[in-house]
PyMOL commands that place a pseudoatom at each C-alpha (Angstrom):
pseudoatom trace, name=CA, resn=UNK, resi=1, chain=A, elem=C, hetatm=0, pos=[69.298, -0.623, -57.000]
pseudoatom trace, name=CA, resn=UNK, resi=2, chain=A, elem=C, hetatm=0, pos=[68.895, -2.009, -53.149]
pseudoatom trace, name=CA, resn=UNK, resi=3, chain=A, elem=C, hetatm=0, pos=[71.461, -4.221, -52.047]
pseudoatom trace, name=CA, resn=UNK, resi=4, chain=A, elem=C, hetatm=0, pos=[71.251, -6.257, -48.642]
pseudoatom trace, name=CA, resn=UNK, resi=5, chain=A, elem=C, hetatm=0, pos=[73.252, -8.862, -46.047]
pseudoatom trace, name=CA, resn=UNK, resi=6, chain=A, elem=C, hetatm=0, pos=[71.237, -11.704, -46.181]
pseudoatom trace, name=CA, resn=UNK, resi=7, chain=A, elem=C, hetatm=0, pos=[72.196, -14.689, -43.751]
pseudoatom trace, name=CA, resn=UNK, resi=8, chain=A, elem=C, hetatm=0, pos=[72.694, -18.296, -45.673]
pseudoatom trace, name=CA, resn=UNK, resi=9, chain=A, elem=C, hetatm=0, pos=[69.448, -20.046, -43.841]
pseudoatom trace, name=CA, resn=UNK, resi=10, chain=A, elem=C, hetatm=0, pos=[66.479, -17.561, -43.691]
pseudoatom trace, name=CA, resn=UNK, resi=11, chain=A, elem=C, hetatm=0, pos=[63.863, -17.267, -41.398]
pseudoatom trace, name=CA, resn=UNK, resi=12, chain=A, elem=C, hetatm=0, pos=[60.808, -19.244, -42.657]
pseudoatom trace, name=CA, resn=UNK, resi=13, chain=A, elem=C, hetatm=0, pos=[57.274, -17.105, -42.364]
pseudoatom trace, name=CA, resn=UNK, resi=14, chain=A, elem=C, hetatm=0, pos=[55.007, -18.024, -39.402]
pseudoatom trace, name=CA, resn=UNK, resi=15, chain=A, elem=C, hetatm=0, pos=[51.842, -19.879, -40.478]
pseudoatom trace, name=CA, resn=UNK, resi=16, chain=A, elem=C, hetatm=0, pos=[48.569, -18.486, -39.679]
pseudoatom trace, name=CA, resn=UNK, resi=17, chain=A, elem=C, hetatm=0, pos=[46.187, -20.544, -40.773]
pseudoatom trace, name=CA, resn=UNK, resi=18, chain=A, elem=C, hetatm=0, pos=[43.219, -18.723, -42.769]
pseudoatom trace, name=CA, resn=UNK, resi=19, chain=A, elem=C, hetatm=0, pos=[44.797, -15.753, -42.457]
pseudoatom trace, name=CA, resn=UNK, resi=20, chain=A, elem=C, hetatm=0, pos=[47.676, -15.331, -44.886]
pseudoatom trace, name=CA, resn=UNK, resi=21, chain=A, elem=C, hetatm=0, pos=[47.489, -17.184, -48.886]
pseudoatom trace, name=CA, resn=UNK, resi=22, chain=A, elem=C, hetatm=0, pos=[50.223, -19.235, -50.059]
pseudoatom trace, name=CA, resn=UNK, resi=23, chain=A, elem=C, hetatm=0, pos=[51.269, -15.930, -52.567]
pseudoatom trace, name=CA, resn=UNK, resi=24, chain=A, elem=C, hetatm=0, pos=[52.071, -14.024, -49.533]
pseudoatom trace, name=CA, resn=UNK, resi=25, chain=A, elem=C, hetatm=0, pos=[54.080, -16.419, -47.644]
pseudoatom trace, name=CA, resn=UNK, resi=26, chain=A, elem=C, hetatm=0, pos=[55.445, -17.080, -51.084]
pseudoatom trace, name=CA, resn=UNK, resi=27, chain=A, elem=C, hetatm=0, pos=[56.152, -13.471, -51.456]
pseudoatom trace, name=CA, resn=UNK, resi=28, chain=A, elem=C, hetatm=0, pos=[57.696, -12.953, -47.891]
pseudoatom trace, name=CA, resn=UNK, resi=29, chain=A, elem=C, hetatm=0, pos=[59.715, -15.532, -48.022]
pseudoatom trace, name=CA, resn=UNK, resi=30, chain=A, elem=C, hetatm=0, pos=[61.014, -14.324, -51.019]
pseudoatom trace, name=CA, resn=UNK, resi=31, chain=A, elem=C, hetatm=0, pos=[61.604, -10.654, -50.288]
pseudoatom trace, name=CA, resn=UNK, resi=32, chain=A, elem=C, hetatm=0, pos=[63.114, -11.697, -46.710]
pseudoatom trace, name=CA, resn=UNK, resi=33, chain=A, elem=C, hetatm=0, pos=[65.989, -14.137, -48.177]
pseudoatom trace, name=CA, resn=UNK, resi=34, chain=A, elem=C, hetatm=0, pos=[66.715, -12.462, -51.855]
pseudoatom trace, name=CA, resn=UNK, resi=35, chain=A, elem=C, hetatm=0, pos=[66.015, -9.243, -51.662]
pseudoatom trace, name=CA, resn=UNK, resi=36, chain=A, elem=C, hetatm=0, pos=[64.967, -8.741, -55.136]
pseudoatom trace, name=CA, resn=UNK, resi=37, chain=A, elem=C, hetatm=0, pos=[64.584, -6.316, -57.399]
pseudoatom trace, name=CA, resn=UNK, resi=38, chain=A, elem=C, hetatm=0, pos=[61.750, -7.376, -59.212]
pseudoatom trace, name=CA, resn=UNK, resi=39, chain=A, elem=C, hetatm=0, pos=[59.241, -10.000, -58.094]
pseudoatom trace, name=CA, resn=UNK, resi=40, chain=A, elem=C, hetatm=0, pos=[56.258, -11.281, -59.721]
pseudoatom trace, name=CA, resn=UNK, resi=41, chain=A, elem=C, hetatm=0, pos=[54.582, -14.707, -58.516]
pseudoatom trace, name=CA, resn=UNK, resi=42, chain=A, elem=C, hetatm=0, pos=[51.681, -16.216, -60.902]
pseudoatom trace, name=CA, resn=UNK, resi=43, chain=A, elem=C, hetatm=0, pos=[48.727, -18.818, -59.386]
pseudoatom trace, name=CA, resn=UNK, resi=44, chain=A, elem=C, hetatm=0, pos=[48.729, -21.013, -62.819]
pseudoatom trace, name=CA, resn=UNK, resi=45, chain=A, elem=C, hetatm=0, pos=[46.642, -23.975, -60.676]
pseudoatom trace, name=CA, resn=UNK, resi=46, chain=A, elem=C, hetatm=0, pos=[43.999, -23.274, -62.996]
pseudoatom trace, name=CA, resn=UNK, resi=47, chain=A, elem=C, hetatm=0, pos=[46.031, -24.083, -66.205]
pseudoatom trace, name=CA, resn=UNK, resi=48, chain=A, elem=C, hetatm=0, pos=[45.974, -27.470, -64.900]
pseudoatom trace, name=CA, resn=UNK, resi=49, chain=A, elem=C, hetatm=0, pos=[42.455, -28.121, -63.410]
pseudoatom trace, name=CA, resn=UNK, resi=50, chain=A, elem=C, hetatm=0, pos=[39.853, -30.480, -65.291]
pseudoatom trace, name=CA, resn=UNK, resi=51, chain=A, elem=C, hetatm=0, pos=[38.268, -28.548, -68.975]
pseudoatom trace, name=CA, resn=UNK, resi=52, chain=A, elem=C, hetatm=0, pos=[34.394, -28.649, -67.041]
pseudoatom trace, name=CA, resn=UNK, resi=53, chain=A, elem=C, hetatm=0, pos=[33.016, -28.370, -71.111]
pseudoatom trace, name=CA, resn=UNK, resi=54, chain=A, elem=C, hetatm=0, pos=[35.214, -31.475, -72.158]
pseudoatom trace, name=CA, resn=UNK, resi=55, chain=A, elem=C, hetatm=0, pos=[35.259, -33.461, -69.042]
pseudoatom trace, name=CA, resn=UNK, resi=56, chain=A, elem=C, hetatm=0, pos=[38.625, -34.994, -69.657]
pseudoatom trace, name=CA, resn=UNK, resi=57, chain=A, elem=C, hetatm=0, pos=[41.526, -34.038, -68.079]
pseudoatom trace, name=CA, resn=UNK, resi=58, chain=A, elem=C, hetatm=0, pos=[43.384, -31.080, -69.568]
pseudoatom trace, name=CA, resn=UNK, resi=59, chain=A, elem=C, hetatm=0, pos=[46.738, -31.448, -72.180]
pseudoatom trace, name=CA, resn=UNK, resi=60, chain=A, elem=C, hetatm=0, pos=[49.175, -31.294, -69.420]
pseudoatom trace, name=CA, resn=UNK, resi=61, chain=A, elem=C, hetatm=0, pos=[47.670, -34.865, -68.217]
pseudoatom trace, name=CA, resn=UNK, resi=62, chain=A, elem=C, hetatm=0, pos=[47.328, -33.369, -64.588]
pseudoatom trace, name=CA, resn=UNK, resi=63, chain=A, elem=C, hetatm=0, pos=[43.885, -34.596, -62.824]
pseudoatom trace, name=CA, resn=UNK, resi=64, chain=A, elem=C, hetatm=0, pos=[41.752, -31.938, -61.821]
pseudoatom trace, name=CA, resn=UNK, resi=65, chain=A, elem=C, hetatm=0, pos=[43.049, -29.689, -59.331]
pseudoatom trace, name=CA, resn=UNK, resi=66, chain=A, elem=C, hetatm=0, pos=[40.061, -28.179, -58.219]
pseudoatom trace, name=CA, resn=UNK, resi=67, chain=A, elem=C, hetatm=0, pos=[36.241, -28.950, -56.922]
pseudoatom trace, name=CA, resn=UNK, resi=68, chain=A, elem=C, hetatm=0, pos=[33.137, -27.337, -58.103]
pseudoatom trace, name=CA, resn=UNK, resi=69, chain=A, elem=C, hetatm=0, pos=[32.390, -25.021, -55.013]
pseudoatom trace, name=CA, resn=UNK, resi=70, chain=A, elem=C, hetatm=0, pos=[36.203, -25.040, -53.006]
pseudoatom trace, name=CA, resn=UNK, resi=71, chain=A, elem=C, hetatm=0, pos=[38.571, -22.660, -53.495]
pseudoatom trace, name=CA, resn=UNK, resi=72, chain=A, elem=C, hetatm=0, pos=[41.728, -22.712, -55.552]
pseudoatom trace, name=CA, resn=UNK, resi=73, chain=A, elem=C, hetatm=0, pos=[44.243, -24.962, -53.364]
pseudoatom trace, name=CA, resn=UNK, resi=74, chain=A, elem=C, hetatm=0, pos=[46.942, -22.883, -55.018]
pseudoatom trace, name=CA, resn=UNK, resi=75, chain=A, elem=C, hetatm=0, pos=[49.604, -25.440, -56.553]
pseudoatom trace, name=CA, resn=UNK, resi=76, chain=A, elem=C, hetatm=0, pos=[50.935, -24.401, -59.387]
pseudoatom trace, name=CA, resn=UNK, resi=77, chain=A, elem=C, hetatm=0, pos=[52.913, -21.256, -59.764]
pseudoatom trace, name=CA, resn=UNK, resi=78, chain=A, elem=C, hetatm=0, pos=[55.481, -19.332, -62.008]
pseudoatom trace, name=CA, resn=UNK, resi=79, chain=A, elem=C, hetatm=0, pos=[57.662, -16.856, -60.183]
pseudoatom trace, name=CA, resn=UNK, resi=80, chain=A, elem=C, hetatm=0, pos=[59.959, -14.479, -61.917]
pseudoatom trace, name=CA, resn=UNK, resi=81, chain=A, elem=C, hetatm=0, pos=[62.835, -12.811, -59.127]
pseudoatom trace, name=CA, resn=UNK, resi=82, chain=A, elem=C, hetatm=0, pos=[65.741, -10.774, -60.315]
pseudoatom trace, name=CA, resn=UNK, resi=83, chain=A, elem=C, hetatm=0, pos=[68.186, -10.307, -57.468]
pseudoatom trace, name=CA, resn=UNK, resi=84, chain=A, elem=C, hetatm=0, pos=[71.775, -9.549, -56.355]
pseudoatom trace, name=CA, resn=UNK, resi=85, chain=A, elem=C, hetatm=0, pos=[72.215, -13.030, -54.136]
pseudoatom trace, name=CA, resn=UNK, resi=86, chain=A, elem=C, hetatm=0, pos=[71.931, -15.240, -57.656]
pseudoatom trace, name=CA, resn=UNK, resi=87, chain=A, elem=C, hetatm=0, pos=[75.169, -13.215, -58.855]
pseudoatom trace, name=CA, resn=UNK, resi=88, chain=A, elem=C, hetatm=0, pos=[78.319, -15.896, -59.051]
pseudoatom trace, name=CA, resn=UNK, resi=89, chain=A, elem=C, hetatm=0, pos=[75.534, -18.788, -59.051]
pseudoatom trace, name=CA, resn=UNK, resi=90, chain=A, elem=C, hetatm=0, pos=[75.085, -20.879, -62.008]
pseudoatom trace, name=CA, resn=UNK, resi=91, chain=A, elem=C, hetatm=0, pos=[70.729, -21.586, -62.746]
pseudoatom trace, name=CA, resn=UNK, resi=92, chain=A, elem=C, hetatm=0, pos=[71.252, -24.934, -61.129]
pseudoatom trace, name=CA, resn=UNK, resi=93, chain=A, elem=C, hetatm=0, pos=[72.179, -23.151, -57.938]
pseudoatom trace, name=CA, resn=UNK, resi=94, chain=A, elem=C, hetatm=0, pos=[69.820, -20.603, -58.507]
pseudoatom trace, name=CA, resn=UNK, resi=95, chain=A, elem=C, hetatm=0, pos=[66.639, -23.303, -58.688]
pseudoatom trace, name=CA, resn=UNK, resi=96, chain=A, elem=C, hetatm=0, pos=[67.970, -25.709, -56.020]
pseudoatom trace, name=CA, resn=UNK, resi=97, chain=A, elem=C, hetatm=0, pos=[68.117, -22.463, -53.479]
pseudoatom trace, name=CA, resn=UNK, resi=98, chain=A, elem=C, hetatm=0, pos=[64.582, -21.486, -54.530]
pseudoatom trace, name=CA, resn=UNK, resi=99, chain=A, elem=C, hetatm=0, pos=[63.528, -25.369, -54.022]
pseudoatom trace, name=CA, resn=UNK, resi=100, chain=A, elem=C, hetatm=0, pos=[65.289, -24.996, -50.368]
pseudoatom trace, name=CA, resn=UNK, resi=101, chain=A, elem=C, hetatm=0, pos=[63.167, -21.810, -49.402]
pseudoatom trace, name=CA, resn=UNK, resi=102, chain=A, elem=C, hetatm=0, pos=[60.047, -23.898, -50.431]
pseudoatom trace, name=CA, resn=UNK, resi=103, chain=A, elem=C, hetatm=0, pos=[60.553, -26.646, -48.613]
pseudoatom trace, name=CA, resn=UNK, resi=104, chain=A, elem=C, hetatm=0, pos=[57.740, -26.233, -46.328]
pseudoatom trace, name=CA, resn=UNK, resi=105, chain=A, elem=C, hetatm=0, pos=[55.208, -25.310, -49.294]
pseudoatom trace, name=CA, resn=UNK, resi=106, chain=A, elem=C, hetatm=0, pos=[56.030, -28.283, -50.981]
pseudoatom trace, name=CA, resn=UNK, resi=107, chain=A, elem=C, hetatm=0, pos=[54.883, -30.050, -47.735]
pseudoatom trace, name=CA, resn=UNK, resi=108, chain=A, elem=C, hetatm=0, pos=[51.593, -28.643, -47.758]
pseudoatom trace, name=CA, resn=UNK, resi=109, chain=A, elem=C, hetatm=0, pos=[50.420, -28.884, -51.220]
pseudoatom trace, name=CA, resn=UNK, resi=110, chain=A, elem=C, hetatm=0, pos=[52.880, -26.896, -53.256]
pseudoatom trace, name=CA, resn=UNK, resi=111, chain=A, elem=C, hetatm=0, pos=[53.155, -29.207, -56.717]
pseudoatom trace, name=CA, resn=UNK, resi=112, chain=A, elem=C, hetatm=0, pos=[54.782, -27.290, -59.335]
pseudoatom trace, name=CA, resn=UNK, resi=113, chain=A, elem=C, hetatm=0, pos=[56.896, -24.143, -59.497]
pseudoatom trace, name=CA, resn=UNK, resi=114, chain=A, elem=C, hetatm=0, pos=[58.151, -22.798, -63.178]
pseudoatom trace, name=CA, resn=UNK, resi=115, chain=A, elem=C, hetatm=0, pos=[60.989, -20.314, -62.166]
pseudoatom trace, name=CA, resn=UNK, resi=116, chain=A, elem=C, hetatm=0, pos=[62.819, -17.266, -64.565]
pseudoatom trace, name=CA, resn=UNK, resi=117, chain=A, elem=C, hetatm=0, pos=[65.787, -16.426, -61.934]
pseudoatom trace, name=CA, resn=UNK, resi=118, chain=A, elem=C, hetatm=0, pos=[67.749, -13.546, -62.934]
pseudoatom trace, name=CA, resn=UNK, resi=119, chain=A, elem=C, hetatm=0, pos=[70.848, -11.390, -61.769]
pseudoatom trace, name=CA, resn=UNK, resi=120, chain=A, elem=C, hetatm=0, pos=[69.970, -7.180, -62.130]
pseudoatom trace, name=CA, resn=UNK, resi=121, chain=A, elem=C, hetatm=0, pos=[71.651, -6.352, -65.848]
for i in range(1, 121): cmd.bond("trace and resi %d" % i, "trace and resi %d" % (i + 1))
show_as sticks, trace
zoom trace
């Protein structure tokens, strides 16, 4: 089991345009500010995209996320992150530090995040 010293206000990832996918900055944010143990971040965008068959917007009520030719603008996930630094926090805690470390996703196009936070057993 890795432990670490993480500071309170981690550094944010650098933005290079075209060059790195929302799941990576996702993922090294993650890794640089919780250290976890286990770490598994799911694109579910396409769980809540228009049914093309149908043509009626899906049972979650979301309007289609996607257009026929464009890539997947990546705004829904589900993470799962066990780590040490949610030990002593209750899940509130847990989600509203999360939230904080995605500030700047949720600023450019980040819409929904479904979160399992754990402690290591």
């Amino acid at each position: 089991m890795a432990t670490a010293t993480l500071t309170p206000t981690p550094a944010k990832p650098r933005r290079v345009p075209g060059r790195i996918g929302r799941i990576d900055r996702m993922k090294a944010l993650f890794e640089r500010a919780l250290a976890p143990t286990h770490l598994q971040i799911n694109d579910r965008t396409f769980d809540h995209i228009l049914d093309k068959h149908q043509r009626k917007v899906n049972e979650t009520g979301h309007a289609p996320a996607l257009r026929p030719g464009k890539p997947s603008p990546m705004t829904h996930f589900e993470v799962e992150i066990t780590s040490e630094r949610f030990r002593g926090m209750r899940p509130l805690e847990r989600h509203r530090l999360v939230y904080q470390l995605l500030e700047e996703e949720f600023g450019t196009g980040l819409h929904s995040i479904t979160m399992k936070l754990n402690t290591p057993s």
